[in-house]
C-alpha positions in Angstrom: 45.7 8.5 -32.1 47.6 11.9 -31.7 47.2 12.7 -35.1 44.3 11.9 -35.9 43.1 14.5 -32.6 45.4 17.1 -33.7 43.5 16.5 -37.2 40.3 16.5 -35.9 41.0 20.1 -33.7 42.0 22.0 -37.0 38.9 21.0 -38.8 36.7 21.5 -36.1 38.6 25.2 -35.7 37.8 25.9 -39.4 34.1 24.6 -39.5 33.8 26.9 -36.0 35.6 30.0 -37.9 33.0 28.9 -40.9 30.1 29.2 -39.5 29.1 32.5 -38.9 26.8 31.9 -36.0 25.4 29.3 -37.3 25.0 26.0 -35.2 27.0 23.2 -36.2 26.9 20.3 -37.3 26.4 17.3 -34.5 29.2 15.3 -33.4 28.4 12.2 -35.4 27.8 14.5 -38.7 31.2 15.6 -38.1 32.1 12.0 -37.5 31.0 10.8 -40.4 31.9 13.7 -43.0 36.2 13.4 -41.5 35.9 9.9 -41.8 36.8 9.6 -38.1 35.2 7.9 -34.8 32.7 9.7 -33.0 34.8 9.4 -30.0 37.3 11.6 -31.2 35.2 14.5 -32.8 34.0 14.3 -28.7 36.9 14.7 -27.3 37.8 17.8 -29.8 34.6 19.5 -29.1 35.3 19.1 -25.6 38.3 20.3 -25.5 36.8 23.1 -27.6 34.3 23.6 -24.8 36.8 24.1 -22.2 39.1 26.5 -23.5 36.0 28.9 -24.3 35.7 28.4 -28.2 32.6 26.7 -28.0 28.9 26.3 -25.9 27.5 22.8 -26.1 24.2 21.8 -24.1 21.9 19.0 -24.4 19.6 18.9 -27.1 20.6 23.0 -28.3 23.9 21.5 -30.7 27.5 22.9 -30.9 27.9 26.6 -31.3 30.7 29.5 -31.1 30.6 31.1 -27.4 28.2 33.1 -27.7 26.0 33.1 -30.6 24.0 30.2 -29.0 20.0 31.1 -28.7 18.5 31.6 -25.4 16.8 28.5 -23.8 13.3 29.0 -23.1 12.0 28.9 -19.7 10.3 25.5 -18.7 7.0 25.1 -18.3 5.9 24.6 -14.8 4.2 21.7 -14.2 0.4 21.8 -14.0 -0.4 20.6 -10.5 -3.5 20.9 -8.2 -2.6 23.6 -6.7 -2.4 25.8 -10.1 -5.2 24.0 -11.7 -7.7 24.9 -9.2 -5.9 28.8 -9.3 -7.0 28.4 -13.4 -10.3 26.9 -12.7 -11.3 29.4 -9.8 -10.3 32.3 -12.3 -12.8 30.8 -14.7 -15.5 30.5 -12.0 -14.8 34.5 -10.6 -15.0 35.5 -14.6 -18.2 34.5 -15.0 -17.4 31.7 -17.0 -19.7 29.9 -15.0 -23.2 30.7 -13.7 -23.8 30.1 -9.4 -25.2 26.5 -9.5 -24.1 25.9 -13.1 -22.3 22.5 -13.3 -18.6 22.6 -14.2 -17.1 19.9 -16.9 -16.7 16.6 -14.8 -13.2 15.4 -13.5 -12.7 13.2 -16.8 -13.4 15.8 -19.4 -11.5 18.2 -16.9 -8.2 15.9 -17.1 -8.4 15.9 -21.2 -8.4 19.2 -21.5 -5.9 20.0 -19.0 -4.0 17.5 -19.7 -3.5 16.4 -16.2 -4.5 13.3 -14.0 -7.8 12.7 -12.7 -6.5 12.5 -9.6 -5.0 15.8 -10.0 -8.2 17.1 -11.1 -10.0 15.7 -8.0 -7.2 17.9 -5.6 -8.1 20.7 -7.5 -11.6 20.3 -6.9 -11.8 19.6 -3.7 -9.4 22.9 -2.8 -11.9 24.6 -4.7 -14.9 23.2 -2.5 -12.6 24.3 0.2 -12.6 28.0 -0.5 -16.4 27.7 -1.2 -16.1 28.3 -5.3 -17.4 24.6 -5.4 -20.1 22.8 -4.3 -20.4 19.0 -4.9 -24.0 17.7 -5.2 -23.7 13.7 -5.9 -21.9 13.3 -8.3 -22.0 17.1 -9.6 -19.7 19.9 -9.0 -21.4 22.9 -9.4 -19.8 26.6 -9.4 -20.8 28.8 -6.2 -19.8 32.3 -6.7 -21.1 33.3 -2.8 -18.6 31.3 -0.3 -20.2 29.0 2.0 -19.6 28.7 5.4 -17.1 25.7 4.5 -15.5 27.7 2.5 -12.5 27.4 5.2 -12.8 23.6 5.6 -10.9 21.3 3.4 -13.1 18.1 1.9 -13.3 15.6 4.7 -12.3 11.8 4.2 -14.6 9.6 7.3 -12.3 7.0 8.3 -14.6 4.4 10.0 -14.2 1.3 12.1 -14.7 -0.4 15.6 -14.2 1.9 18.6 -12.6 0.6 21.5 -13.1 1.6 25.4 -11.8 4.7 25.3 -13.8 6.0 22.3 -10.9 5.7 19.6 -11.0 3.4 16.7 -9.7 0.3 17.5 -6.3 -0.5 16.4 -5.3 -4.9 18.3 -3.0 -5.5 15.4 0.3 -4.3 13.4 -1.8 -4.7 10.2 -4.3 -2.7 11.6 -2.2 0.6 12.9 -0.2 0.5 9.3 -3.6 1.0 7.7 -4.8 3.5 9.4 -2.0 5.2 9.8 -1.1 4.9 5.5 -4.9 5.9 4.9 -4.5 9.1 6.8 -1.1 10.4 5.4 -2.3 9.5 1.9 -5.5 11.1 2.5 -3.5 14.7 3.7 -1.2 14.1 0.7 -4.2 13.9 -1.7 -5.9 17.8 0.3 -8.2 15.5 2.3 -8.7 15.8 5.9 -9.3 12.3 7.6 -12.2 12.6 10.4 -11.6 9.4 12.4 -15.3 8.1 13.7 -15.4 4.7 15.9 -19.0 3.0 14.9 -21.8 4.2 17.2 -24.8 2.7 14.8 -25.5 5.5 13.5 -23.5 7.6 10.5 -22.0 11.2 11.2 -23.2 14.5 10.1 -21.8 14.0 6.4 -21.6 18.1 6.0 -18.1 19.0 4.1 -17.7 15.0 3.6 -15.9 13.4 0.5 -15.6 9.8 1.1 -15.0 7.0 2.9 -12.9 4.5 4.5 -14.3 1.6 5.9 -13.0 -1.3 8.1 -15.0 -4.3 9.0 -12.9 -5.4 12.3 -14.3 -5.8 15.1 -17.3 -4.9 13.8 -20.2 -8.2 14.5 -22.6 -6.4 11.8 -21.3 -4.0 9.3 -24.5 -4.0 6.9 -25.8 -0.8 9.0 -22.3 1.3 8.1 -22.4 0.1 4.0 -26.5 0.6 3.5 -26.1 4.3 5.2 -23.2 5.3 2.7 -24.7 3.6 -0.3 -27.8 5.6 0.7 -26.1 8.9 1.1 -24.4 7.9 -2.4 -20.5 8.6 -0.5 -18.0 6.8 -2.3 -16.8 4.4 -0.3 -13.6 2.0 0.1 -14.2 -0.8 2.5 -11.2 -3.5 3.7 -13.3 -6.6 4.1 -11.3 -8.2 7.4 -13.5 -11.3 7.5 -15.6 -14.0 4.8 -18.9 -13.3 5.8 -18.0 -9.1 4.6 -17.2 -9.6 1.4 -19.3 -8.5 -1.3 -22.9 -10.7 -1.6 -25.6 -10.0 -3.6 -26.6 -7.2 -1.2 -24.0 -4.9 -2.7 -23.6 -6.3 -5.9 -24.9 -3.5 -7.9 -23.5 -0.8 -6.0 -21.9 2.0 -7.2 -19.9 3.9 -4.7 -19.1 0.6 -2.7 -15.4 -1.1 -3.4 -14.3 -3.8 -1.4 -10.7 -4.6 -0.7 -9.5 -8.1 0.5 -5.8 -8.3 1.7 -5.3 -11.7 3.3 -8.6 -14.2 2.8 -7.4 -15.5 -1.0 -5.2 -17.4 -2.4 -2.7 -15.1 -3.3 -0.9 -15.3 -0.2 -0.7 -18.6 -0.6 0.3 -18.3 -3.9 3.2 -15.6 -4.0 5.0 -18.2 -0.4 4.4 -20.7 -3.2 7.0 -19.0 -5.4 9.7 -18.5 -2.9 9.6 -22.2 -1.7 10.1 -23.4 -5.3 13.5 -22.8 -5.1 14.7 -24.0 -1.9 15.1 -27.7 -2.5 12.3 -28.9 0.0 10.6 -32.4 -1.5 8.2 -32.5 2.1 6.8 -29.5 3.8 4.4 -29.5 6.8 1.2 -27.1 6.8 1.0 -25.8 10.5 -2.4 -24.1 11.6 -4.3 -24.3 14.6 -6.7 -22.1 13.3 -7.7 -24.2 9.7 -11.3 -23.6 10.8 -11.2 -20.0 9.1 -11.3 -19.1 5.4 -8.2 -17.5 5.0 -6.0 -20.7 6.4 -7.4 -22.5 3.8 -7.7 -20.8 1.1 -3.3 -20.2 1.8 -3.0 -23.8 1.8 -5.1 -24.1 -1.8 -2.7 -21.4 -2.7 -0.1 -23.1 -1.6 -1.1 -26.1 -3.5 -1.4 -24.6 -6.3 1.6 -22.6 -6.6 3.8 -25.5 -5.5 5.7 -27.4 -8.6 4.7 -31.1 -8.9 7.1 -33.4 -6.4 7.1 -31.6 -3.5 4.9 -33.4 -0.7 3.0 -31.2 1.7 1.4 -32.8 5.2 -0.6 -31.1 6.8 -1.1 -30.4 10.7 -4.7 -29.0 11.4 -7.1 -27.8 14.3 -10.2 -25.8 13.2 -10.1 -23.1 15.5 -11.0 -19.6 13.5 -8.2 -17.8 16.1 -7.1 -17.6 18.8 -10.3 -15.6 20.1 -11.7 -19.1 20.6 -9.8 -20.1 23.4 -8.8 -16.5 24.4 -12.9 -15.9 24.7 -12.8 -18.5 27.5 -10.0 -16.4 29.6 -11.3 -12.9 29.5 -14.7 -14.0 30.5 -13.6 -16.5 33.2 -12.7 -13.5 36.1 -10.9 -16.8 38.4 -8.2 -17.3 35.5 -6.1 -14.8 36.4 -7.0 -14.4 40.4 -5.2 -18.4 40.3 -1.9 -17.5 39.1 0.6 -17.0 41.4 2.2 -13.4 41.0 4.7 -13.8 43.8 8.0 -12.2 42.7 6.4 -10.7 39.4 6.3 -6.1 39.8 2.8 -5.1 38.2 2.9 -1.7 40.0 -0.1 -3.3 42.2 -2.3 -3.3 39.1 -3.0 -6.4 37.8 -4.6 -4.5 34.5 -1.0 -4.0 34.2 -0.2 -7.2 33.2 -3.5 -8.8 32.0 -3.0 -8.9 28.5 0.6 -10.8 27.9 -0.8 -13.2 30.5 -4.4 -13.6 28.7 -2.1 -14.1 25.9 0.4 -16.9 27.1 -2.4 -18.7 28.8 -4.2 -18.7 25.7 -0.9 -20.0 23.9 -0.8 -22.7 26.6 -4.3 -23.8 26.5 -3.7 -24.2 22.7 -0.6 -26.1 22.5 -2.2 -29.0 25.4 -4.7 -29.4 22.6 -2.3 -28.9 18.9 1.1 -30.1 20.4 0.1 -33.9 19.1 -0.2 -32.4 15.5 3.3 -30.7 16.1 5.0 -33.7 17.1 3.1 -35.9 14.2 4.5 -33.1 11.8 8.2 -33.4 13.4 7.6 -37.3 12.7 6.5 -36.5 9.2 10.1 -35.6 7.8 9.0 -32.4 6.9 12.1 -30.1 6.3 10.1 -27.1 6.5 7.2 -25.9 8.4 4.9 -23.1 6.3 2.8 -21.7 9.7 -0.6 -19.9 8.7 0.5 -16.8 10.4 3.4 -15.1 13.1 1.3 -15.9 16.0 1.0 -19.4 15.2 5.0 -19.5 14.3 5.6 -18.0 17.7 3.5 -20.9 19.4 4.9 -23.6 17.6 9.0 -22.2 18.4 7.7 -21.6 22.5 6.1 -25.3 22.0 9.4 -26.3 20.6 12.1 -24.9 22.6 10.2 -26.0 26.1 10.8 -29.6 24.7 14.5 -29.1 23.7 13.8 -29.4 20.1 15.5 -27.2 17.3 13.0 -25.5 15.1 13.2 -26.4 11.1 13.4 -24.1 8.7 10.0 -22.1 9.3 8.3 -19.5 7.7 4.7 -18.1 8.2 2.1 -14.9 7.4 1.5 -11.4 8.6 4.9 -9.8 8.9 4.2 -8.7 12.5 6.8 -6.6 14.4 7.6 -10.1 16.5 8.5 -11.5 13.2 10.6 -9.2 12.6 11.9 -8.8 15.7 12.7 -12.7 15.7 14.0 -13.0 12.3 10.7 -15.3 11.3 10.5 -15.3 7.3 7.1 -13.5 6.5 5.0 -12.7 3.7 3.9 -9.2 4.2 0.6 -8.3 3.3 0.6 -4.5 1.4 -1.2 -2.6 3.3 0.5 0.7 2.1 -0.5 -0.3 -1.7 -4.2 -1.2 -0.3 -4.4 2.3 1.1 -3.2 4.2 -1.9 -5.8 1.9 -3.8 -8.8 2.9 -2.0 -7.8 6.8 -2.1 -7.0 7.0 -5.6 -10.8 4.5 -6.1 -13.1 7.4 -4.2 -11.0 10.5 -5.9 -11.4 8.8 -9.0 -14.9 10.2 -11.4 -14.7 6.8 -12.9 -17.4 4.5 -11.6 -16.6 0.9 -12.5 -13.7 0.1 -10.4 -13.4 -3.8 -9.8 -16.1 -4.6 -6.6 -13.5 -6.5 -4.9 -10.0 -6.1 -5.2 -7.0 -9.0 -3.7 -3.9 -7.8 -2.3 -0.9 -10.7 -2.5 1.7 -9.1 -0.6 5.4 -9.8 -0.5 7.7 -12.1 1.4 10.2 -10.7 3.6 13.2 -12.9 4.3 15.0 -13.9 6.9 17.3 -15.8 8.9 13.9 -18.3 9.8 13.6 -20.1 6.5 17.3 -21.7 6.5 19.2 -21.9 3.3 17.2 -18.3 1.3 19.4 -15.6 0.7 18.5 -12.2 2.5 16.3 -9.5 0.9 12.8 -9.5 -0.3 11.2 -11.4 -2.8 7.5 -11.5 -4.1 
């Protein structure tokens, strides 16, 4: 091996003293002209490098120290903020006429050669320092700045308000949205307005789009007809059956629905993690089998489940847990009959209303479900699949009261308590649903899907026995 390197520096040295300048030859033409391995020729060019005979850089060759050509400056990348610097230049030139309609954001990314999305950050910058005005689905030049012209495009984030006039945020699901749509939104030069439902729509002056959720909401018809009138694209997360697209928005154009837990994917994706567990009988727990989304997990389930593997089922049809909860906030005696001897509430009963609205709903369910927990203990089931955490949580409080040890359990929603517990969950994505519905309103193509379903991924833990840690999907 010496040799054959001391053989391989000497003829590198004279094809170096040879060349006048010139680059070399590559390592593997060298290679192959000696008659030697690649591996070698490396090593001697290399060494070559080291001892300052030779430069060598990626994709510029082999040359003497020295002679090599100068590497041209990269190009900087083309991003929104210098695209709307190029395309305000072409608007102050003249290029453009006050009122005259630029190229739209399609035509705009082909001959740029950037990303719609891109272009649509450029744009709205540009509406921002009043060189832009958008008129439907026009953006027209405007050479005399506007008195926006400070304001950046606004994104109306729109939902239920609670007491205090905020939007109204019950869930983990629920703050992760909101909280995803508005960082996305400020990432994309958008400034989320956040507007609780009144009945009535907000000034839409300096307005992009929309974000729409349907919680909480009895009737959201009034907040969809109002956008679809003012021709605002619009992304809406459907959050129960009855919101989901009908024939009443059907032909819509600036309307996309989004449905992240009421089909069967859920259902479908738990399906492919229990595969592979070794469970030949599993027990479908929900009290609440009366809504659309706990069955259409089980017909997931079902489907996604491999033939041979038995699944009982343990029922109520309640929709939530609203429907025995409804009972205890409007019955004011509930609480005034618990004894709160002992218990520190700071003298405010508010203090401590909901946990307690909460456990005597939990009670009030379990007298009425604990018979279909004990028949799916009797069933042989080696694994309970709950329809969701707050279910899970009832049925291990129902359990441990009664000295049983929970099976191997795993459920829906990915709620901090799951986590907190080590409960197996299928998270629903609620970060990719936000991105989704940002990159559908920046987007100048019109025919996005209507409705769009959001699987999710399981999350794994200690809950569902014999599964390794991690995540899974």
């Amino acid at each position: 091996m010496s040799d054959r390197s001391d053989q391989a520096r000497r003829r590198l040295e004279e094809v170096a003293s040879a060349s006048e300048g010139r680059r070399l030859p590559s390592i593997r033409e060298l290679a192959a002209t000696w008659g030697m391995s690649a591996r070698i020729v490396q090593l001697a060019v290399a060494e070559a490098v080291r001892s300052g005979r030779l430069d060598a850089r990626q994709g510029a060759g082999i040359w003497l120290r020295g002679s090599a050509p100068a590497m041209p400056l990269p190009v900087p990348r083309l991003d929104a903020g210098r695209l709307a610097e190029r395309i305000g230049a072409e608007i102050r030139s003249g290029q453009y006429a006050s009122g005259q309609q630029i190229p739209p954001p399609k035509d705009l990314s082909r001959i740029h050669g950037v990303h719609v999305v891109t272009v649509r950050k450029a744009l709205g910058m540009l509406v921002s320092q009043g060189l832009l005005e958008r008129q439907g689905r026009a953006w027209n030049a405007c050479l005399r700045p506007s008195r926006r012209a400070l304001r950046t495009p606004v994104l109306l984030c729109i939902g239920a308000g609670d007491a205090e006039g905020n939007l109204r945020m019950d869930t983990d699901r629920e703050w992760d949205f909101w909280r995803e749509i508005q960082a996305e939104a400020v990432r994309c030069g958008l400034t989320p307005r956040l507007v609780p439902w009144t009945g009535a729509l907000p000034r839409l002056d300096g307005t992009f789009a929309a974000v729409v959720s349907t919680w909480h909401l009895l009737d959201s018809t009034p907040i969809l007809d109002g956008l679809m009138r003012a021709r605002l694209p619009a992304a809406v997360w459907v959050a129960n059956h009855e919101t989901l697209p009908g024939a009443r928005y059907r032909q819509a154009r600036t309307l996309w629905f989004h449905d992240l837990a009421f089909g069967k994917e859920a259902g479908q994706t738990m399906a492919k993690v229990l595969s592979g567990l070794g469970h030949r009988r599993l027990a479908w727990i929900s009290p609440f089998h009366g809504s659309v989304w706990s069955r259409n997990r089980l017909a997931g389930l079902r489907d996604g489940l491999p033939d041979g593997i038995e699944l009982v089922e343990a029922v109520e049809g309640w929709v939530s847990e609203w429907d025995v909860q409804k009972d205890v906030h409007l019955d004011p005696q509930v609480l005034g009959r618990i004894d709160l001897a002992g218990v520190d509430h700071g003298g405010s009963l508010e203090a401590i209303a909901r946990p307690l609205v909460e456990a005597i709903t939990r009670d009030r369910c379990l007298a009425v479900f604990g018979p279909r927990l004990e028949a799916a203990l009797d069933s042989g089931a080696t694994l309970w699949v709950v329809a969701s955490d707050i279910a899970a949580l009832w049925c291990r409080h129902w359990l441990r009261v009664r000295g049983f040890r929970p099976p191997p359990m795993v459920s829906f929603d990915d709620s901090r308590e799951a986590s907190r517990t080590g409960l197996t969950s299928l998270r629903f994505d609620v970060q990719g649903m936000a991105r989704a519905m940002l990159r559908q309103v920046l987007s100048s193509r019109q025919q996005h899907r209507l409705l769009t379903r959001y699987a999710g991924d399981v999350v794994v833990r200690a809950s569902s026995g014999g599964v390794r840690g991690g995540e899974t999907g």
